[in-house]
C-alpha positions in Angstrom: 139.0 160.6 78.1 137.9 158.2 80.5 135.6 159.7 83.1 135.2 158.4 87.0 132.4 160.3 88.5 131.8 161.1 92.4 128.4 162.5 92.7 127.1 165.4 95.3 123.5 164.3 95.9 122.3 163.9 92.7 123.5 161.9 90.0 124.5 162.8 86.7 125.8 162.4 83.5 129.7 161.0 83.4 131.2 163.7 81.9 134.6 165.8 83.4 135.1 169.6 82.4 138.6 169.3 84.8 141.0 167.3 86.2 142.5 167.2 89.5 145.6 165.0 90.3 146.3 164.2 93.8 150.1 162.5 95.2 150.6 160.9 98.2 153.5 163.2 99.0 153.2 166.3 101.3 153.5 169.7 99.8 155.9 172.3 101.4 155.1 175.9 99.6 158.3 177.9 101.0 158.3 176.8 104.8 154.8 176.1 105.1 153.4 172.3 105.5 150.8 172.6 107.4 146.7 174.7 107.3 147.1 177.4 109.6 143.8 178.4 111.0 144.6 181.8 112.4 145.9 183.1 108.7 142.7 182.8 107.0 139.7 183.1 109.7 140.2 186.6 110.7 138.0 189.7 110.8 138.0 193.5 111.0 137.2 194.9 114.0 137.8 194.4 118.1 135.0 192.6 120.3 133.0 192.8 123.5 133.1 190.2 125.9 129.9 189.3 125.1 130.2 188.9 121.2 133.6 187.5 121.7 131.9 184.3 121.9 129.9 184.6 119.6 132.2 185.2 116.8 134.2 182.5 117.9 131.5 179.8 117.8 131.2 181.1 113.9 134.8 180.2 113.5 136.4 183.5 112.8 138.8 185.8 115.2 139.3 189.3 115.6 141.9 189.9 114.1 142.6 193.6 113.0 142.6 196.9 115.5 141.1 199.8 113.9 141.5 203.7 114.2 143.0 203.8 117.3 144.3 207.4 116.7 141.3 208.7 116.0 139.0 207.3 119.4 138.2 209.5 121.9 140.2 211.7 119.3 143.4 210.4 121.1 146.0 211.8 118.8 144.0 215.3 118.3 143.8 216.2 121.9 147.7 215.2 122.4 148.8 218.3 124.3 152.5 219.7 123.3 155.4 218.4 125.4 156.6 221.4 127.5 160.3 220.5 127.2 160.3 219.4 123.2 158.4 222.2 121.1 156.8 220.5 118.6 156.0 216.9 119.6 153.6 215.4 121.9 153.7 215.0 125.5 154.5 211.4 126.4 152.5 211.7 130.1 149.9 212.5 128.1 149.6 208.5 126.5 150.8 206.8 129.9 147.9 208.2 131.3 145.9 207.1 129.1 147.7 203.7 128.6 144.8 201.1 130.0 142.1 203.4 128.2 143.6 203.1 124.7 144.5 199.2 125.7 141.1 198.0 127.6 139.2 197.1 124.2 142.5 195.6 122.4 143.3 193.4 126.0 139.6 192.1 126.3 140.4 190.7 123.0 144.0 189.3 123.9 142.5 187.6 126.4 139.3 185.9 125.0 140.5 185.0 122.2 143.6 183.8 123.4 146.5 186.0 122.1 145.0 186.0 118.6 147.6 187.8 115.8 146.2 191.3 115.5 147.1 193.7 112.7 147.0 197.5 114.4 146.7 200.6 111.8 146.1 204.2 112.4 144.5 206.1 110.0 146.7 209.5 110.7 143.9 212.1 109.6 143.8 214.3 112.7 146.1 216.2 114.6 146.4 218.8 117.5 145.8 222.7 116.6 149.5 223.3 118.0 151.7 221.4 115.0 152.5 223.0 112.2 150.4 221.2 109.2 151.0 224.1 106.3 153.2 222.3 104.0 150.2 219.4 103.7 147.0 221.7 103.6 146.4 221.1 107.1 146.1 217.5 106.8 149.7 216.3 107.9 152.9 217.2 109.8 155.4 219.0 108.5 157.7 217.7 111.3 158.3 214.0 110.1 159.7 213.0 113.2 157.2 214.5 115.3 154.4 213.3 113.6 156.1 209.7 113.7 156.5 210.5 117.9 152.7 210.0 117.9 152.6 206.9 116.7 155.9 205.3 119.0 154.0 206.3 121.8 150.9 205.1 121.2 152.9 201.9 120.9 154.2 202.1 123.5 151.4 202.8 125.3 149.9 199.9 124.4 152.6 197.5 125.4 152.1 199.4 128.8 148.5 198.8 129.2 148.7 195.1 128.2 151.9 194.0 129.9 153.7 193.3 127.4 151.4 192.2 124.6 151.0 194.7 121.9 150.1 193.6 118.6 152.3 191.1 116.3 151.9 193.5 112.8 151.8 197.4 112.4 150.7 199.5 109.5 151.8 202.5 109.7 148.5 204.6 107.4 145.5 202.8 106.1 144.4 203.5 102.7 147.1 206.2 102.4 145.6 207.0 98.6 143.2 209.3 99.9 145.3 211.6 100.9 147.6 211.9 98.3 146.0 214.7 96.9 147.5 216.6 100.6 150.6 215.3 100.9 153.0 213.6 98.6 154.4 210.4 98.2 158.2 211.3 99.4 156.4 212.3 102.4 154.7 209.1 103.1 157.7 207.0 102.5 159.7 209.7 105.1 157.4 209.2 107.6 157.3 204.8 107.2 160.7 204.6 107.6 160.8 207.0 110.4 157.9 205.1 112.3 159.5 201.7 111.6 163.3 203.1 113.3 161.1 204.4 116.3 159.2 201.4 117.0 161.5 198.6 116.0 164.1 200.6 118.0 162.3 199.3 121.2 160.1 196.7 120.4 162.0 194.7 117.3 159.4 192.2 117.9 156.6 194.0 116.4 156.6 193.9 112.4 155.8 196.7 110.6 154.3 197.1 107.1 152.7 199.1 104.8 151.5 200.8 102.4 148.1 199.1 102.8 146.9 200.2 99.8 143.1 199.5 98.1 142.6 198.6 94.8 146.2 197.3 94.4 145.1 194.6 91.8 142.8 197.0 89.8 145.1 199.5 89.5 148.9 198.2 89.3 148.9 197.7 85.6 147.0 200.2 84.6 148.5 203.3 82.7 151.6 201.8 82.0 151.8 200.7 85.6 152.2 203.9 86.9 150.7 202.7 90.2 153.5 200.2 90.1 155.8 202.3 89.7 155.0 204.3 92.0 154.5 201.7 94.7 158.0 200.6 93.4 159.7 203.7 95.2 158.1 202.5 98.7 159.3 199.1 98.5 163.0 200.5 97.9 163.2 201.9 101.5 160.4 199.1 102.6 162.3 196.0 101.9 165.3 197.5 104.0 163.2 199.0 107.0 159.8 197.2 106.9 158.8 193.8 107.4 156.0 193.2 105.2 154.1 194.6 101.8 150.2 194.9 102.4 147.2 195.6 100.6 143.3 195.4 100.4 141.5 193.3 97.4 138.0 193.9 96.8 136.0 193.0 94.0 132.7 194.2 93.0 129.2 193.0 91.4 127.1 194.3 88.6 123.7 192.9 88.9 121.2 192.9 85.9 118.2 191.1 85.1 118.4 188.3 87.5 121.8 187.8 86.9 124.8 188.9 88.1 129.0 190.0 87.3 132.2 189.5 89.5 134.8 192.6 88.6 138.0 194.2 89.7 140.4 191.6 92.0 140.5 188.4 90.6 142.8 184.9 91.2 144.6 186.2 87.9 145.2 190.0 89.1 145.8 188.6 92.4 148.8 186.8 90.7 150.3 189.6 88.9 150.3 191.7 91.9 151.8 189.2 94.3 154.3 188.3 91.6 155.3 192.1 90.7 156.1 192.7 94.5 157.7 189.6 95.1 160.3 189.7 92.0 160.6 192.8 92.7 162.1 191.8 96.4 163.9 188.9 95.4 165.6 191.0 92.4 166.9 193.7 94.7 167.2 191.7 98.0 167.8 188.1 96.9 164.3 187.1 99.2 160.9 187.5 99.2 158.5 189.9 101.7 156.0 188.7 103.6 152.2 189.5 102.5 148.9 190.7 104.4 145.7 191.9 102.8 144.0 193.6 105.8 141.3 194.0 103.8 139.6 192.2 101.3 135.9 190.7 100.1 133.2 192.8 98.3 133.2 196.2 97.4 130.7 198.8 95.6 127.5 197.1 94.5 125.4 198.1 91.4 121.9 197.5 90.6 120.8 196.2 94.0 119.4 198.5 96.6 122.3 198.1 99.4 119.8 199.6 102.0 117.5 197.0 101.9 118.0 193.6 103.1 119.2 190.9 100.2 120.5 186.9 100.8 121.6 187.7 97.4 124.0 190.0 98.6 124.8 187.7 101.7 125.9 185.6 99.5 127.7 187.4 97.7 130.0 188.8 100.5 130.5 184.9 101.0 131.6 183.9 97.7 134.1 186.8 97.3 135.3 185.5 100.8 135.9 182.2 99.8 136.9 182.3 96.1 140.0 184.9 97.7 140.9 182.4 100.3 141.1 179.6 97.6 143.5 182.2 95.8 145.6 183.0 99.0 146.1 179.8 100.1 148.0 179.3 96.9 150.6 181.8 97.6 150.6 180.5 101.2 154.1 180.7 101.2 154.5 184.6 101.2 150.6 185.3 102.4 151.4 185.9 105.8 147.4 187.1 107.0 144.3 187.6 105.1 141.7 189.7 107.1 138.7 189.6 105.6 136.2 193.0 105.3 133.4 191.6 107.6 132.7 193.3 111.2 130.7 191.4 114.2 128.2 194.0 113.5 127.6 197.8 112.6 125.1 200.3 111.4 126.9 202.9 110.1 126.1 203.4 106.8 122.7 201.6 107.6 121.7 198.0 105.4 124.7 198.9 103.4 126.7 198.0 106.6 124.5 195.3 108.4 125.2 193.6 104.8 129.0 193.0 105.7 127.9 192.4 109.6 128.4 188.8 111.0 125.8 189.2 113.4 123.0 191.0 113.4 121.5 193.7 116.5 120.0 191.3 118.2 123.5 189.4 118.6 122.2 186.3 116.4 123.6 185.4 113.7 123.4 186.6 110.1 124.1 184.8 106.9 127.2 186.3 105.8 128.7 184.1 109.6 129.1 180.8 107.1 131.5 182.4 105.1 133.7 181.8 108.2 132.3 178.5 108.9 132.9 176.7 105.9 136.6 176.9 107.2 135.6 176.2 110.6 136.9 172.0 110.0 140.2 172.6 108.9 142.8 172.9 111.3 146.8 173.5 112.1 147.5 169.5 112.3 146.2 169.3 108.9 149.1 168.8 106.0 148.7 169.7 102.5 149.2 167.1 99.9 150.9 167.8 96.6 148.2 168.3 93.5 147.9 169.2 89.4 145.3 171.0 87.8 144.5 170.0 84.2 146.4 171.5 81.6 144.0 172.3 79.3 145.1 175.3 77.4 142.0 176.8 78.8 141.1 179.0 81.9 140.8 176.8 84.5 137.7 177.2 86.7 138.1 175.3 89.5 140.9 176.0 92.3 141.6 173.0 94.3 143.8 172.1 97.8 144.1 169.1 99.2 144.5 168.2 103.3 145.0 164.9 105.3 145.6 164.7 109.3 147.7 161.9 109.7 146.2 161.7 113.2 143.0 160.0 112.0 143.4 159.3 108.1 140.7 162.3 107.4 141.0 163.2 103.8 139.7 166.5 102.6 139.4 167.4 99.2 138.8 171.2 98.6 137.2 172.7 95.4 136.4 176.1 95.0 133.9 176.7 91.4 134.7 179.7 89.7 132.2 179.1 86.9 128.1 180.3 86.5 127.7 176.2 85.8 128.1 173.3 87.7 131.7 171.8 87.1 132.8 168.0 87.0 135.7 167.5 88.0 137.7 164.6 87.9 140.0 163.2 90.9 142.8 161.3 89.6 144.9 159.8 92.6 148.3 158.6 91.4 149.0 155.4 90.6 145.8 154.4 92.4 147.0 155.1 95.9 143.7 156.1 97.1 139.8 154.8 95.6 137.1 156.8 97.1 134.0 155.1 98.3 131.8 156.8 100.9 132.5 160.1 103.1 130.6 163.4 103.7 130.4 166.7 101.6 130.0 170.3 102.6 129.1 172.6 99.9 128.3 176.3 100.2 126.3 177.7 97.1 124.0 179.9 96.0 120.4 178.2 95.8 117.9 178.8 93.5 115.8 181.3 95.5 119.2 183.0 95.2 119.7 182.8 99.0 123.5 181.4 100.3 122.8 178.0 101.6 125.8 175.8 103.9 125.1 172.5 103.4 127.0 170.7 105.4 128.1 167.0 106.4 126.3 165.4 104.0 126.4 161.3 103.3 127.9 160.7 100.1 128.5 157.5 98.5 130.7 157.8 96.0 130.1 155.7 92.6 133.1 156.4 90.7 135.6 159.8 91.0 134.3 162.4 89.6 132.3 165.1 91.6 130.0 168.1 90.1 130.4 170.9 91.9 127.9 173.7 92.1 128.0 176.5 90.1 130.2 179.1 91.8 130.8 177.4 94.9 133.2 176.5 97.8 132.8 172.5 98.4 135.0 170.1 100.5 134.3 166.2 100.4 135.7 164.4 103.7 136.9 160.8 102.7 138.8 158.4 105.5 142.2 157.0 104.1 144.3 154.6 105.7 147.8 155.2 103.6 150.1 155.4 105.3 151.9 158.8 105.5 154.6 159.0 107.8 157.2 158.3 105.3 155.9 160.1 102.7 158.1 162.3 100.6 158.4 166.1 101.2 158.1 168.1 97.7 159.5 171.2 98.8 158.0 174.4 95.5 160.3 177.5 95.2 159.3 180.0 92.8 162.3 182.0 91.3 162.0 185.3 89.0 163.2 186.5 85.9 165.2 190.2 86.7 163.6 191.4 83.7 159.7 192.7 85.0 157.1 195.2 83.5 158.5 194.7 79.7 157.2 197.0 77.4 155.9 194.7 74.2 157.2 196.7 71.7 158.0 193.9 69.2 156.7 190.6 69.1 159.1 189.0 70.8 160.1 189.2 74.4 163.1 187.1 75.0 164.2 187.0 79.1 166.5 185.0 81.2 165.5 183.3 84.6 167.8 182.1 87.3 167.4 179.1 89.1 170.4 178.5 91.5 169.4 174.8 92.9 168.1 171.8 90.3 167.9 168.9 93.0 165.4 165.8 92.6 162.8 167.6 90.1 159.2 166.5 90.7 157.3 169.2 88.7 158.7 172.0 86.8 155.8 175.2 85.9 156.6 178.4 84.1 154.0 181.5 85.1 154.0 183.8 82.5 151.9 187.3 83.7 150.7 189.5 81.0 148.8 193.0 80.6 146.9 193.8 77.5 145.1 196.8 76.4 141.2 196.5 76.2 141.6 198.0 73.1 143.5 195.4 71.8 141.0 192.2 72.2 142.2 190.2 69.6 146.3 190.4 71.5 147.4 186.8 72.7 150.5 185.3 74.0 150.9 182.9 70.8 154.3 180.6 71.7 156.4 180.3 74.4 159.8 179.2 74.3 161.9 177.6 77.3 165.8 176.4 76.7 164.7 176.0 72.9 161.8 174.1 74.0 158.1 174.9 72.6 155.8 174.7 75.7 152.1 173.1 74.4 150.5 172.4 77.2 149.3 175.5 79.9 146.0 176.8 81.6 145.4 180.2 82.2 143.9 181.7 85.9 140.4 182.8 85.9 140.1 187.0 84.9 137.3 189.2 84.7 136.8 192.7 83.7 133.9 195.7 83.9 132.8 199.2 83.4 136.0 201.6 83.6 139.0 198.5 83.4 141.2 199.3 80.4 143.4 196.7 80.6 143.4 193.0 81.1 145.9 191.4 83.3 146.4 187.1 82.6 148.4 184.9 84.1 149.2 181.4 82.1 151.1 178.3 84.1 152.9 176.0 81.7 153.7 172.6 82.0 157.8 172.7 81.8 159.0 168.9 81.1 162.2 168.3 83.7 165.2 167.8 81.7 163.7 171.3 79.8 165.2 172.8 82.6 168.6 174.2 83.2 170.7 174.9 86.9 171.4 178.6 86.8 170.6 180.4 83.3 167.2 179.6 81.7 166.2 181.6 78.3 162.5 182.1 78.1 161.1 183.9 74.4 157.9 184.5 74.1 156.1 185.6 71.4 153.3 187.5 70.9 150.6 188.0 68.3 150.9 192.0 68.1 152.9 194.4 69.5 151.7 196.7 72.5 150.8 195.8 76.3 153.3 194.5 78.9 155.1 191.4 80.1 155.0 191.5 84.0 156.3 188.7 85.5 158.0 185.8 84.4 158.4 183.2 87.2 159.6 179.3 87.1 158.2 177.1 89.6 160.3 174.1 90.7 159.0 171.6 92.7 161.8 169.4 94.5 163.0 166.6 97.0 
């Protein structure tokens, strides 16, 4: 292969580990076009007046309302209503309507009307309702229980005239309480907090089941977690509005060196496309997404109580390497809040490590991973791109953005590999040729502190650009194409009924609708697959489209650690466009043992 090679300060040798294609045609994923800013750049956590600005100068927004049930113990010291035995006294919240709203309005109005995810976290109630049936931790009046949370809604649309927040979930992190009450229970009590609040304010979207360590734990145990997760989104996709979770990954550290497990881009995949055939099988659509949560989680072999840029950066690189991922699926990831505060001490270091600032109000390290996304905004159009199919894990994700305002190029690349990658830009038929611009690279440098580099002059001697190992880069070119009458590729992904397939032979054989052929641009199969640990040597040998042998695929980038008994890979394949059929498509696939489960299988059809 011929390489062209676009250097980041230093020159070296012209070789390419991956190719990237870029067109000259916009990409619409679902309905969405364009970047938008205030799906990515939130945080955890209301502000002050006076870090408000602050946080915005950082780039990121508050952007998710937490515990409100539990300060001041609001819901606990709910008094009974006098004239309804049983449920809560609704003078008690209008008088205490601008109290619970003063923090939530001071961020309304400094950020200006920012989209806020609210949650309660529903572990305390008042002495006077009945909580036997649930080991004193919950209700035993469904409805009463869900009164709470209607008025503390309404409440808040009170004390903010009129500007409550755009998405509700109704429990977070409901799994640590399933051990009180049961499942049946929780699902009662959605539905009935979703018919309350929607009865009055049908603006408001409410979702759950917020649930942590969805990725890890989906396909594990015969995807029991699934299946169980399965029962919510039977009354969800009828009375809720979206399906959220959290995504954390965590880091071994050992010698020097260091090891991402738990959520990945490929788990990430499988869980995303689980809940979304699942939707469009039973309700013809898919659900909106938000991860409310999601960055690093547990730590080993580091001290978390004492300071470490090591660990700054590695809050940063989870932040960035899951944004890369999301931005993907933009077309059913509704919001992505990360798991970083403005600042708190409440667990000591091991909390200052997640803080953007630091006590002093200035700020910390972990504030670039929201200001490496601080230059991209809503009037910026993504362009349509290829990754290399390589019949290999690919390890570098890639986007692509132009405003058409100004001709400003941005080329995104995100390095998922412990090396430097080169990485080849290919613009079709030549319609663009890169010569000088500026590069902003975030990375991990070698006295293992995170380092931003940022606007740096790069002259570009050929195409190719080396990318530091594991990090976020974006190189800033100036084009003058024109775009105002460039095509529209419009992606739809559509599902295969047939999910979670025991592998009991080697051969899976599965059908896969797709009502609409069109003008085909691009035609990709994902194939999502979950193997036992114990089975190492188990691979996805052939697969078989319209009596079509597929050769040419890459697989999304997967990792695994202490206590993971399974492995969960997604492969795309490259499907040529008269392979494909309008309506019924058979898809065999064969494996090289029995055992483990086909997940998903999805074709993607890119269109004008």
């Amino acid at each position: 292969m011929k390489c062209l090679t676009l250097f980041v300060s230093i020159l070296s040798s012209a070789r390419c580990d991956y190719t990237v294609s870029i067109f000259p045609e916009i990409l619409k994923i679902g309905k969405v076009t364009h970047f938008d800013h205030g799906r990515w750049n939130g945080k955890n956590g209301l502000d002050s007046s006076t870090t408000i600005p602050l946080v915005k100068e950082v780039g990121a927004t508050a952007a998710r309302w937490l515990n409100r049930d539990l300060g001041n113990g609001l819901f606990e010291k709910a008094p009974e209503n006098p004239n309804k035995k049983g449920y809560p006294d609704p003078k008690y919240f209008q008088a205490n309507q601008n109290k619970i709203s003063n923090s939530y309005l001071n961020v309304v109005n400094g950020y200006g009307n920012p989209e806020v995810v609210m949650e309660i976290k529903g572990l305390y109630w008042p002495h006077w309702i009945d909580t036997s049936a649930h080991h004193g931790f919950f209700p035993n009046n469904i409805d009463a229980a869900a009164e709470f949370v209607f008025l503390l809604i309404d409440a808040v649309n009170k004390g903010t005239n009129g500007k409550p927040p755009q998405f509700f979930e109704v429990i977070n992190e409901p799994d640590g309480q399933w051990k009180n009450t049961n499942w049946t229970t929780f699902i009662t009590f959605h539905r009935a907090v979703a018919q309350k609040i929607k009865a009055k304010y049908p603006n408001i979207k409410v979702g759950w089941p917020t649930y942590t360590g969805a990725s890890i734990l989906f396909d594990r145990n015969d995807f029991r977690t699934w299946k169980t997760l399965a029962k919510f989104l039977d009354m969800a996709l009828n009375h809720l509005d979206f399906f959220s979770f959290h995504s954390y990954s965590s880091m071994d550290v050992s010698g020097g060196s260091h090891h991402f497990h738990g959520s990945s881009e490929a788990r990430l995949f499988g869980l995303l496309d689980l809940v979304e055939s699942y939707s469009q099988k039973k309700k013809g659509k898919l659900i909106d997404i938000i991860v409310s949560e999601f960055g690093l989680g547990p730590v080993s072999g580091l001290d978390v109580q004492k300071p470490s840029p090591y660990l700054d950066w590695a809050y940063i690189y989870q932040h960035n390497s899951q944004i890369f991922t999301f931005l993907q699926r933009r077309d059913v990831m509704r919001k992505a809040v990360a798991f970083l505060l403005t600042y708190t001490d409440l667990l000591g270091q091991a909390s200052i490590n997640y803080s953007i600032l630091d006590k002093n109000h200035k700020e910390r390290d972990i504030a670039q991973a929201f200001k490496f996304w601080k230059s991209f905004y809503d009037t910026m159009t993504y362009l349509r791109i290829d990754s290399q199919f390589h019949n290999a894990e690919r390890k570098v994700v890639s986007h692509v953005l132009v405003d058409q305002r100004n001709g400003s190029l941005s080329i995104l690349l995100h390095n998922l590999d412990q090396k430097p990658s080169h990485v080849k830009l290919n613009f079709d038929k030549g319609w663009f040729h890169t010569s000088s611009g500026k590069s902003t690279c975030e990375y991990l440098n070698a006295q293992k502190k995170p380092t931003l580099d940022t606007n740096k002059p790069v002259h570009v001697t050929n195409s190719t650009v080396t990318v530091p190992a594991e990090a976020s880069c974006y190189f800033q070119f100036h084009t003058t194409h024109n775009f105002a009458h460039a095509p529209t590729v419009t992606q739809n992904t559509y599902y295969s009924t047939d999910m979670v397939v025991a592998i009991h032979n080697t051969v899976v054989d599965v059908k896969v609708n797709v009502p609409n052929i069109g003008n085909i641009d691009f035609v990709r199969l994902r194939v999502s697959v979950s193997f036992s640990m114990k089975s190492p040597h188990q691979k996805l040998k052939t697969v078989v489209v319209n009596t079509h042998t597929l050769t040419s695929f890459y697989s999304l980038h997967t990792h695994s650690g202490a206590g993971e008994d399974t492995v969960w890979e997604v492969f795309e394949y490259n499907v040529p466009s008269n392979m494909l059929h309008q309506h019924n498509n058979d898809v065999k696939l064969s494996f090289s043992e029995a055992g483990g489960y086909l997940s998903t299988v999805a074709v993607i059809v890119g269109s004008h």
